[in-house]
N, C-alpha and C positions, 0 to 999 in steps of 0.2 A: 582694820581701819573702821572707827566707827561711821555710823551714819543721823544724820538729823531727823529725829519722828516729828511731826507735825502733829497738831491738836483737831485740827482741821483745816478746808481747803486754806483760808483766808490764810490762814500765817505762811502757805507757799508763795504768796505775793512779793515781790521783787529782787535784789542779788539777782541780777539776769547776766548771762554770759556776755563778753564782746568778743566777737569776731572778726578776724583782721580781712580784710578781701585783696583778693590775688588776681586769679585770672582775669575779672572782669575790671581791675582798675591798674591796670599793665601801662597804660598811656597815661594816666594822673603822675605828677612829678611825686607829690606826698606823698604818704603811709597811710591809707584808710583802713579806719574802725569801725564795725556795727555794732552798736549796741540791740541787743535782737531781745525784743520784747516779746516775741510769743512764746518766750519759755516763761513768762506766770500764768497760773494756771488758767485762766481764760483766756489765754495765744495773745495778750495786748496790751500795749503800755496805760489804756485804760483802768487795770483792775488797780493800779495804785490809788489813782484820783478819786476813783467810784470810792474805796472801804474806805477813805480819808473822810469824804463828803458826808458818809455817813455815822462816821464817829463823832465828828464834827456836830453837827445834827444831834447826836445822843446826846455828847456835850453837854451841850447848849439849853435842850431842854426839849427841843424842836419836836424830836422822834420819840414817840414813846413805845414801849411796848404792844405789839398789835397791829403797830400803824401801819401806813401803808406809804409805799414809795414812788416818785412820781418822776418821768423824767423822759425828756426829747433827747436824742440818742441817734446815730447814725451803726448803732448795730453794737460796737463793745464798747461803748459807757456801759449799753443795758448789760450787757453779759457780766463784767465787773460787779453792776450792782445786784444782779440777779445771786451771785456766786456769796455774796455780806448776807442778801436778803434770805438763802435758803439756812443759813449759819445763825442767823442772826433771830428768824423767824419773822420778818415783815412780809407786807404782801407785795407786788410792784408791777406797774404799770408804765409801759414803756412806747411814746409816738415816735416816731419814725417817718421818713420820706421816699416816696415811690423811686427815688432813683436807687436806692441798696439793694443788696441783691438778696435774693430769697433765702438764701441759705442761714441769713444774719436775722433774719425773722423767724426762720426754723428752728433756730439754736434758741432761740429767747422765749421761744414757745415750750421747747423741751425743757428749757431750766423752771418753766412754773409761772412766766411770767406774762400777762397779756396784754397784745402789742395792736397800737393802733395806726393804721398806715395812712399818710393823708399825702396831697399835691406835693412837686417840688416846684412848677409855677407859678408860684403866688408869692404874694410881699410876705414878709416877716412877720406884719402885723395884721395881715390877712387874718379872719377868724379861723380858717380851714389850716392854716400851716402848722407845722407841726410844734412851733413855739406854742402858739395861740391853742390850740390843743390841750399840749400836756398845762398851761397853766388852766384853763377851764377846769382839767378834772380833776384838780389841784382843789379848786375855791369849791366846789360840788363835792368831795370826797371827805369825810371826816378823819379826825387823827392822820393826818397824810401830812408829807412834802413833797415840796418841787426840789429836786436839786438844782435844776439848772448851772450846767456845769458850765455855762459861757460865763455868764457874771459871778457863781460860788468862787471866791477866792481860795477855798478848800483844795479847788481844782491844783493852784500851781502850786500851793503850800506842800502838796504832794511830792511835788517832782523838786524842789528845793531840798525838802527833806531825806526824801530817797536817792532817787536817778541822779539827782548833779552830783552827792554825794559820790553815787557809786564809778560813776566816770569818773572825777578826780583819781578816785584811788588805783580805778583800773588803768589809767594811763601812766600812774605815778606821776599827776602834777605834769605829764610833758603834753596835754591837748593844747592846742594853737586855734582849729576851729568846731565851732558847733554846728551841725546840720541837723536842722526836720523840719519836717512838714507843718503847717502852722495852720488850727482850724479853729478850736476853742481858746490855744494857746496857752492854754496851762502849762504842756510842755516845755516846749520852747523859755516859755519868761519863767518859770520856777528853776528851769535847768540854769539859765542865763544869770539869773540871781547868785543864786550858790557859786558857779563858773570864776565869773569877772569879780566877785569876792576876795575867791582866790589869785586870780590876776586877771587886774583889767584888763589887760592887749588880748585876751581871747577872744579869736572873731564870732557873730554868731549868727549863723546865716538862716532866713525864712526860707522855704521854699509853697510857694504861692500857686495859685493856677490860675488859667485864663475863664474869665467869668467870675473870678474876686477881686473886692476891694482893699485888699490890704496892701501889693506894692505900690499902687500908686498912694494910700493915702498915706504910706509911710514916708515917701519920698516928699510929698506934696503938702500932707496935711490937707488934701479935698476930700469930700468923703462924695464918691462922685457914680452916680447910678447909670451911666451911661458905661460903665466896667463892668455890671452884674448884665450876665447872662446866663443861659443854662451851659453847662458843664457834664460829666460823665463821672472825673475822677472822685472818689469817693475818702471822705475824712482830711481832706484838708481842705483851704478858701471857704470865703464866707460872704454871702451879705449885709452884715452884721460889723460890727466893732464889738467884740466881747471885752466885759472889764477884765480879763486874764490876760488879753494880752495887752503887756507891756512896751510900746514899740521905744521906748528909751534903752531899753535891751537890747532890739537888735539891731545888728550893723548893716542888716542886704537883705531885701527879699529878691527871688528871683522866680520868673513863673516857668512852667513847664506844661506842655499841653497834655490832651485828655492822652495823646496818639505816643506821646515820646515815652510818657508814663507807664504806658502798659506796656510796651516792646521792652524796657529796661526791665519791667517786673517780670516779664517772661526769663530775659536775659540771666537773672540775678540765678533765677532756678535752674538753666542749664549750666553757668559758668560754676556758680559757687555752691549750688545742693543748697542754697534759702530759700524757701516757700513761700514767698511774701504776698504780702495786701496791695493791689492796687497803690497805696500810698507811698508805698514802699520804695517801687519801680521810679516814683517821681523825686524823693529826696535822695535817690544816687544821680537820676539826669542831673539832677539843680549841681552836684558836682562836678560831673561833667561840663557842666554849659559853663563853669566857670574856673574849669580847671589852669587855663592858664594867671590865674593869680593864685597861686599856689607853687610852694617850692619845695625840694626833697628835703629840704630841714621842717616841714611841719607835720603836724599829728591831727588828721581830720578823724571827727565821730561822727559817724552818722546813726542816728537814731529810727531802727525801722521800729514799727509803729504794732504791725497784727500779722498776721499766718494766712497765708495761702487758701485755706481749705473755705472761708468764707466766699470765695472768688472764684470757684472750679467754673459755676456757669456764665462766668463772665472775660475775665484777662486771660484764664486758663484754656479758653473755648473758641476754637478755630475760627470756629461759624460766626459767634459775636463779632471775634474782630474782626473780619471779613467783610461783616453788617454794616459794621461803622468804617469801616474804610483805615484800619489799621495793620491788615496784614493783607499780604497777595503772595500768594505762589509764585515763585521764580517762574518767567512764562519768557518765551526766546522765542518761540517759531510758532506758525499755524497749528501744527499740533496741540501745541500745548493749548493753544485759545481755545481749543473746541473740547477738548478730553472730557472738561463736566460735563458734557451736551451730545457727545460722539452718539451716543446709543439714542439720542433721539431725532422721529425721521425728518428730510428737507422736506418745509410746506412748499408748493411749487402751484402755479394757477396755468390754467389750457389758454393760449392765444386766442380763439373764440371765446371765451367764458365772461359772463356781462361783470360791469364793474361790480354790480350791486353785491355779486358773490363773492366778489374777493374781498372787497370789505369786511364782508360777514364772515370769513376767515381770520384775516388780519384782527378783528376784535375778538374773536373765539381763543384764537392762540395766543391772541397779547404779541403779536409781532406787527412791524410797522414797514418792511420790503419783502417781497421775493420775488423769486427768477421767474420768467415767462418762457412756458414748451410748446415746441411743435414740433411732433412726432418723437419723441425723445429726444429733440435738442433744444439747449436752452438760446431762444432764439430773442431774449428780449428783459426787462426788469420793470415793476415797479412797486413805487413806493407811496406811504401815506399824503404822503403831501401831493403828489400828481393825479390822486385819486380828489384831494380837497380841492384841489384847484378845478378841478373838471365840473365835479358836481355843483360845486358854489357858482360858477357860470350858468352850469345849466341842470338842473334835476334828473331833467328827461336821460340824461349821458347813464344815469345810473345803469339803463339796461343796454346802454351798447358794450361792443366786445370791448375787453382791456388792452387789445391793439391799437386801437384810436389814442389811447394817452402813452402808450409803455416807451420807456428808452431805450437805450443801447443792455447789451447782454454787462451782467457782470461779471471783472476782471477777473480769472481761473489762476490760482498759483497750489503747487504743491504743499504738502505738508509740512516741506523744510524752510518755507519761505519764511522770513526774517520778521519780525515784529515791524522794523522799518522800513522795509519794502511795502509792508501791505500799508502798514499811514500812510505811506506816497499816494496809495493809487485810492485811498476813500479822501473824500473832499468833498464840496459843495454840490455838484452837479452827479456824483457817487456813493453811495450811503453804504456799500458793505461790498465784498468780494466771497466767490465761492470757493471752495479748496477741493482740489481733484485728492479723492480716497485710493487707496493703494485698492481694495475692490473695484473700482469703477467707478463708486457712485459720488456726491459730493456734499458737502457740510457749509454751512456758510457762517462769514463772521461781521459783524455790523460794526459799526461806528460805536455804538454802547459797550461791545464787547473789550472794544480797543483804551476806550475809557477807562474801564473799571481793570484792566490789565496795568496800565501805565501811573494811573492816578495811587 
């Protein structure tokens, strides 16, 4: 069997596999397909658009030899272009935004090319953002281009010519709908073009996020800035209208949060062995969250976008998601509340001990209650606020003992006790309960603990 030699990297660019998904799309009535673009060789449906833009650009007239390359990027535009420009011999210059993750800075560093990282909080046409940026050192740079892959039409000429192409064929003419992400929207309207060419009735669905303008302005026609806010999920939504995308192309956006986004992209890597971006995890939610318009006679693609490996310190990372409030450890009983914290010890204050000391506890350890002893028993409790209230009355309290303010002891349950048992007994007048150790001694759990367990 022979094999295909390549001249170099660029001509590995596109013919990307589709993958059908199984385990993970067991409840969709449809047949779902991925189109899995991290098999070119920069892991990303990007490297089409980038070598397009820039041939386009040679064309033209634009780029000449020497020149240099210039371009705002959320990680693989640049790596695409990075991949023409080592081929190619340009030089490239790539702005970027603090919300990507280091890794997609690392990569673009290692292919040669240097990356300027500026705010994601700012306007578009702020001078700091990263538009405002990469065109500054566009007009400052000699023999250079911007690509600017929002308004380059190059961008969906791309995916028209290749990707719609290659889906048609891989489905053999039976796709019914189109799925992906939508950020520059090259994709999306180049694929959408080709598609409904071949037959209009093809659905083609956006999948949007919360913090962009695109489903409502597609529904509405407002282009309405009371919709942008900051966001996490990374390469699709925009505050922006790019001329690429074509919203007479698509028939539905749908948004997906930063939170459903990353659980589905983890999901995608245990169910199906895909590795995917961030972006990835959110154009299979968006089929989910609209599976029931879908029938077992249709043929959905969904278009993943980049690979895994940009994203190990981020969707891939327990701790992140944890940070942001996306992943919690199955937690059922007292035990479990305490496990991260078992090994460290209960702070406890002596029933003579003046306020002013416990205070200066309570700020040392960053803790806001604890139990009150006498003689080894816990004969009492308090907390930040019985301490505010004292003092704010009266200064002078700071040196009397913490018996003058303290309340009742708090509530003792074992290790087994239930996640809803112990909510019963913390409340307004109770901020935390302690847990009797199978040693003896005891651990306590707060009102924040039970928060961040539940939420």
């Amino acid at each position: 069997m022979s094999k295909r030699v390549y001249n170099n990297i660029i001509e590995a660019i596109g013919d990307t596999p589709m993958i059908r998904l199984n385990e993970i799309a067991k409840d969709i009535p449809a047949k779902v397909f991925a189109k899995v673009e991290y098999f070119n060789p920069g892991n990303s449906v990007k490297d089409r658009m980038a070598l397009k833009m820039i041939e386009d650009a040679e064309k033209s007239g634009a780029l000449k030899p020497g020149g240099t390359v210039i371009e705002c990027t959320s990680g693989n535009t640049g790596m695409g272009l990075a991949l023409a420009c080592v081929v190619k011999g340009y030089k490239l210059i790539c702005t970027s935004n603090d919300k990507q993750s280091k890794e997609k800075f690392d990569v673009l560093r290692a292919m040669g090319a240097q990356v300027f990282v500026c705010p994601t909080n700012v306007a578009p046409d702020h001078p700091d953002s990263y538009y405002s940026v990469a065109e500054r050192l566009h007009k400052e740079t000699p023999n250079s281009i911007w690509c600017n892959q929002y308004d380059n039409l190059s961008n969906r000429t791309a995916h028209y010519e290749s990707t719609g192409p290659e889906i048609w064929e891989q489905t053999e003419g039976k796709i019914t709908h189109f799925v992906v992400g939508v950020g520059t929207g090259g994709t999306i309207s180049g694929c959408a073009k080709f598609l409904k060419e071949k037959n209009p009735n093809i659905k083609i669905w956006g999948i949007d996020t919360y913090g962009s303008v695109f489903k409502k302005y597609h529904e509405t026609g407002e282009f309405d800035e009371k919709e942008i806010y900051p966001y996490i999920t990374e390469g699709i939504g925009e505050d922006i209208l790019p001329k690429n995308v074509d919203f007479s192309l698509i028939d539905k956006f749908e948004k997906v949060t930063d939170k459903d986004g990353a659980l589905a992209t983890r999901e995608l890597a245990r169910k199906e062995g895909l590795f995917l971006g961030y972006s990835c995890g959110s154009a299979f939610q968006g089929i989910r969250q609209l599976k029931d318009e879908l029938t077992e006679d249709d043929v959905v693609v969904v278009l993943f976008h980049d690979h895994g490996s940009r994203y190990v310190g981020k969707v891939y990372n327990d701790d992140w998601m944890r940070d942001r409030g996306f992943m919690n450890d199955e937690v059922k009983t007292a035990k479990d509340l305490i496990a991260k914290h078992r090994d460290l010890p209960l702070m406890m204050c002596y029933e003579g001990e003046v306020m002013e000391n416990v205070a200066r506890k309570m700020r040392q350890y960053k803790i806001s209650q604890m139990p009150v002893i006498l003689e080894g028993k816990m004969v009492g409790s308090v907390d930040d606020r019985q301490l505010f209230e004292a003092i704010v009355d009266d200064p002078k309290m700071l040196l009397e003992p913490v018996s003058k303010v303290m309340g009742a002891p708090f509530p003792v349950v074992d290790e087994n006790a239930t996640i809803d048992s112990i909510s019963q007994m913390i409340g307004k007048d109770n901020s935390a309960v302690l847990v009797s150790l199978e040693d003896g001694g005891h651990h306590i759990i707060t009102r924040h603990d039970l928060i961040d367990a539940i939420s």
